[in-house]
C-alpha positions as CSV (number, residue, x, y, z in Angstrom):
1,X,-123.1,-80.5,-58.7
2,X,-121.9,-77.2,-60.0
3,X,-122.3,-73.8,-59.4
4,X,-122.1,-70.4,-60.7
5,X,-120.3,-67.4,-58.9
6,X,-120.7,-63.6,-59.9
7,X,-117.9,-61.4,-57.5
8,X,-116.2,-58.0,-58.1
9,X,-113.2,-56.7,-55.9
10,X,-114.9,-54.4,-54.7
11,X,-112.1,-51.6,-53.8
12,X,-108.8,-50.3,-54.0
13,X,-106.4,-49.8,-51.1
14,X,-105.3,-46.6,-50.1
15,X,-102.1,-47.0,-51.6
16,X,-104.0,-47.8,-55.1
17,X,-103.5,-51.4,-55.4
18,X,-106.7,-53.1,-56.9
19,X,-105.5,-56.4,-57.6
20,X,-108.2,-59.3,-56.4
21,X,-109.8,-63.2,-57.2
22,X,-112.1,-64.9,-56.3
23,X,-112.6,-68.6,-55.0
24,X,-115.3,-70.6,-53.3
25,X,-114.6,-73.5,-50.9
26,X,-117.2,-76.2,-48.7
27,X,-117.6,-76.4,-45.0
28,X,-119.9,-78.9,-43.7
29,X,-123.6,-78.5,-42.4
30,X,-124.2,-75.9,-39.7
31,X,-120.6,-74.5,-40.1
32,X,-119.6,-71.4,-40.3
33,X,-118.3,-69.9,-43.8
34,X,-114.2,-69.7,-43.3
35,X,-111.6,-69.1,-45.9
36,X,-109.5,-71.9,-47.8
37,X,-107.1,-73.9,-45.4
38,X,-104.1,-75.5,-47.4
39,X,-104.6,-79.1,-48.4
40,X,-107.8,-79.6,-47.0
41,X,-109.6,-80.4,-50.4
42,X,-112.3,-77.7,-49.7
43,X,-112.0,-75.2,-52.6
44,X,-115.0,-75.5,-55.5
45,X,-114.0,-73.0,-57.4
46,X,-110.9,-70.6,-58.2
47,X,-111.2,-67.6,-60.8
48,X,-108.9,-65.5,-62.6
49,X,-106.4,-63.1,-61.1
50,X,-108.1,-59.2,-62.0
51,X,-106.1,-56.0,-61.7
52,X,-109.0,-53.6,-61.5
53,X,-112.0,-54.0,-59.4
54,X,-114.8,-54.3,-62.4
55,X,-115.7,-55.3,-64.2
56,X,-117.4,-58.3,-62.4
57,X,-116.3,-61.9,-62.6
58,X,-118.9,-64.8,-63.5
59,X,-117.7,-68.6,-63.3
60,X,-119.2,-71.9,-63.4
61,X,-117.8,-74.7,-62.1
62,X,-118.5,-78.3,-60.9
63,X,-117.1,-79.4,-57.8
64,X,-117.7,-83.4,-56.0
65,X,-120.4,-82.6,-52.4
66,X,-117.8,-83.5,-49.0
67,X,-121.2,-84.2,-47.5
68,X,-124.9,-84.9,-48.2
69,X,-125.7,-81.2,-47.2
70,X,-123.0,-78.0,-46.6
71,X,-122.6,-74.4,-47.5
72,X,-120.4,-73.0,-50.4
73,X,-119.1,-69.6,-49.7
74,X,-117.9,-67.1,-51.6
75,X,-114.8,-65.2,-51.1
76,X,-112.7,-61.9,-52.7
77,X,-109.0,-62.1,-51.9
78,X,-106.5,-59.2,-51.7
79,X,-104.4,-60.9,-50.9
80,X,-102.5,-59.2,-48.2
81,X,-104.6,-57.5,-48.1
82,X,-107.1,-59.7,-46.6
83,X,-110.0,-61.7,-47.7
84,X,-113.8,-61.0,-47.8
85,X,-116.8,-63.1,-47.8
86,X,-119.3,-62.1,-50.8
87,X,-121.8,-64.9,-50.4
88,X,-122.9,-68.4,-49.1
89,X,-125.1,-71.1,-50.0
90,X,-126.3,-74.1,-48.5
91,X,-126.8,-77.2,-51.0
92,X,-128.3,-80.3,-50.8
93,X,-126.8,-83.2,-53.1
94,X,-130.4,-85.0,-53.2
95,X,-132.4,-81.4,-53.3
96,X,-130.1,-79.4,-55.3
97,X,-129.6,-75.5,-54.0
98,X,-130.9,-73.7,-50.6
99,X,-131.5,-70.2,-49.7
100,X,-129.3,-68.7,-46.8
101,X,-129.4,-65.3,-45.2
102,X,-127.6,-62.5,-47.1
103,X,-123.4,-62.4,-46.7
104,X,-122.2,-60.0,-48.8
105,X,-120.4,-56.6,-48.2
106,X,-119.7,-54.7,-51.1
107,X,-122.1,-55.4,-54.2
108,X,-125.2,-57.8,-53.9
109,X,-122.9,-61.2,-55.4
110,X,-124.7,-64.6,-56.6
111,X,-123.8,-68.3,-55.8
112,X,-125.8,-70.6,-58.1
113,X,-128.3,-67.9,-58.8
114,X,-129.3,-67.2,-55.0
115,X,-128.8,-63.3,-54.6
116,X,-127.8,-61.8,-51.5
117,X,-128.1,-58.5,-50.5
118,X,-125.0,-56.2,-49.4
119,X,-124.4,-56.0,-45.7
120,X,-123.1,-52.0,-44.4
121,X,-119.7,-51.3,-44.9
122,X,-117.9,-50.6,-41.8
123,X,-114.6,-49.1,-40.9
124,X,-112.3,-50.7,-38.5
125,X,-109.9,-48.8,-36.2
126,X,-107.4,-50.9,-37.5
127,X,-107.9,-50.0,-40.8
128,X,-108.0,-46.4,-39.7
129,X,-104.9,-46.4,-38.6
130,X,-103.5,-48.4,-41.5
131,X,-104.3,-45.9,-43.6
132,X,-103.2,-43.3,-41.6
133,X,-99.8,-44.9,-41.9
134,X,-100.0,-45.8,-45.6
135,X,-101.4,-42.1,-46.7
136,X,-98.5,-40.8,-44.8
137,X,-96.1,-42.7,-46.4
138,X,-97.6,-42.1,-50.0
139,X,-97.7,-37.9,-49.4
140,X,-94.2,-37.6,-47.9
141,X,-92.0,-40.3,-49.1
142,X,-90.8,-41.1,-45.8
143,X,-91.4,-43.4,-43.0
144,X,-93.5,-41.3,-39.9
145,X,-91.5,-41.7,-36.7
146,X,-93.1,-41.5,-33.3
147,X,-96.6,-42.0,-35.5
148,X,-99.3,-41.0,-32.7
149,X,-102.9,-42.1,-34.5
150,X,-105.2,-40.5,-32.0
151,X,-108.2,-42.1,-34.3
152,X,-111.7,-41.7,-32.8
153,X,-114.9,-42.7,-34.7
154,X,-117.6,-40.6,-35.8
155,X,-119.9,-43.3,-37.4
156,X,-119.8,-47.0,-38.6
157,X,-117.7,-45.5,-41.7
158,X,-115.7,-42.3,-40.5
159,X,-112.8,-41.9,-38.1
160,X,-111.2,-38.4,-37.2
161,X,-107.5,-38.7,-36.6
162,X,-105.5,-36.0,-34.3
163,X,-102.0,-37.3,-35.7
164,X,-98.6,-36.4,-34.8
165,X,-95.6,-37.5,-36.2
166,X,-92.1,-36.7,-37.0
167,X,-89.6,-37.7,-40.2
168,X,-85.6,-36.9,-41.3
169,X,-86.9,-33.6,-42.0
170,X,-90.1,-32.2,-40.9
171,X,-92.6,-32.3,-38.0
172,X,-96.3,-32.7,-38.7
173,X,-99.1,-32.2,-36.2
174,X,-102.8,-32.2,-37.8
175,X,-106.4,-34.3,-38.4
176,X,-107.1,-37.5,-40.7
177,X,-110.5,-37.5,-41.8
178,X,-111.4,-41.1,-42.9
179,X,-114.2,-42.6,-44.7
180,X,-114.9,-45.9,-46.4
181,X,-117.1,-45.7,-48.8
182,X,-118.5,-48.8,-50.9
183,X,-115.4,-49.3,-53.3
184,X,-112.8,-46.9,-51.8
185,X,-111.6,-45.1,-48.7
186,X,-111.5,-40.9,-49.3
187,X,-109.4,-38.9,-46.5
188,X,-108.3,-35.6,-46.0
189,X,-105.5,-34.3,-43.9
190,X,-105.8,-30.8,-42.5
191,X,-102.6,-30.0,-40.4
192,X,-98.8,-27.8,-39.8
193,X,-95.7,-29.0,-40.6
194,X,-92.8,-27.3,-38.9
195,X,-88.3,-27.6,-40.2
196,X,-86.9,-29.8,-37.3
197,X,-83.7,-27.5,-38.0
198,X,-86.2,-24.2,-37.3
199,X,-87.7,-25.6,-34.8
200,X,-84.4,-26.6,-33.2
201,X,-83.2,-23.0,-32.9
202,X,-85.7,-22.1,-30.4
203,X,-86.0,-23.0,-26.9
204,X,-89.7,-22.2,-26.3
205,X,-92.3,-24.5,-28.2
206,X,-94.6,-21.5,-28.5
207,X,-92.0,-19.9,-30.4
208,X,-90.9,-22.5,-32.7
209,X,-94.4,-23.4,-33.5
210,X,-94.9,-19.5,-34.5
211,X,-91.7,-19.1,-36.3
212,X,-91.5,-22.4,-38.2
213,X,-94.9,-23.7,-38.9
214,X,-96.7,-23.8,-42.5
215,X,-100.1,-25.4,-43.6
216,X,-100.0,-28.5,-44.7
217,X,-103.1,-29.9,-46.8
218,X,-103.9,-33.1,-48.4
């Protein structure tokens, strides 16, 4: 059998790292789609390494059936990133291709021709945080200390972050706004940022955050 696989990476990280492949592997009738394991003889198909998200990938490949029937999913890698699962597709050896309910979560993708349509994007708290963390990082050039996330969602997409956090120089106090959209998380940062050395010449908190605090916008 072969089959042909149309994928994209589908975003950048935060930190603007868009690097991504794509590969396809076999599981066995009635199982669930899961990514490669190491010497398990599962992969169908591996494409080429991309650095930028589009444009999209399209590769045909043959690959020998593990079974009379199975599924042949799809998958994005970022790799640390994570992976993604872009589409699936049940075969039949004797029958040739199925139809399967859509998998995809970024673009509709194709396996064989079968088109699925996207699922919604959604925004984990973990990834909130992450990019808390990494937009931090990118903006200061320093590691946060005492990061305190304070991440709260506002829809399937949007987190608000009351963060506070200290570095070898400064204190910061303000709010994260987070959104993924379909290729790309946007944020915003709306805060104070304070000297620790002004703030350490005053005993009342009050004071020191009158005295020694400026904007700080992202």
């Amino acid at each position: 059998m072969a089959a042909t696989y149309t994928s994209n990476g589908g975003r950048c990280t935060v930190a603007g790292y868009c690097g991504w492949f794509p590969y396809a592997v076999q599981v066995g009738p009635g199982a669930a789609c899961r990514p490669h394991v190491d010497d398990s003889g599962d992969l169908t198909y591996v494409g080429e390494l991309q650095d930028e998200p589009f444009p999209a990938q399209v590769g045909t490949a043959p690959f020998v059936p593990a079974g009379d029937t199975g599924t042949v999913c799809l998958y994005v890698s970022h790799g640390r990133d994570g992976e993604v699962l872009v589409a699936q597709a049940p075969f039949n050896s004797g029958t040739g291709w199925g139809t399967q309910p859509p998998a995809t979560e970024v673009e509709a993708e194709s396996v064989s021709g079968h088109t699925v349509e996207p699922e919604p994007v959604f925004l984990s708290a973990g990834e909130a945080r992450r990019t808390v963390r990494e937009v931090i990082r990118d903006e200061t050039r320093r590691a946060p200390r005492a990061l305190r996330y304070g991440c709260r969602r506002q829809d399937d997409v949007t987190f608000a972050c009351a963060s506070s956090w200290y570095d070898a120089k400064w204190i910061y106090a303000g709010t994260f706004d987070l959104t993924e959209e379909v290729d790309v998380y946007t944020w915003a940062f709306d805060g104070v940022r304070a000297s620790r050395r002004c703030v350490s010449r005053y005993r009342s908190a009050r004071t020191a955050a009158k005295r020694c605090a400026r904007t700080a916008r992202w």
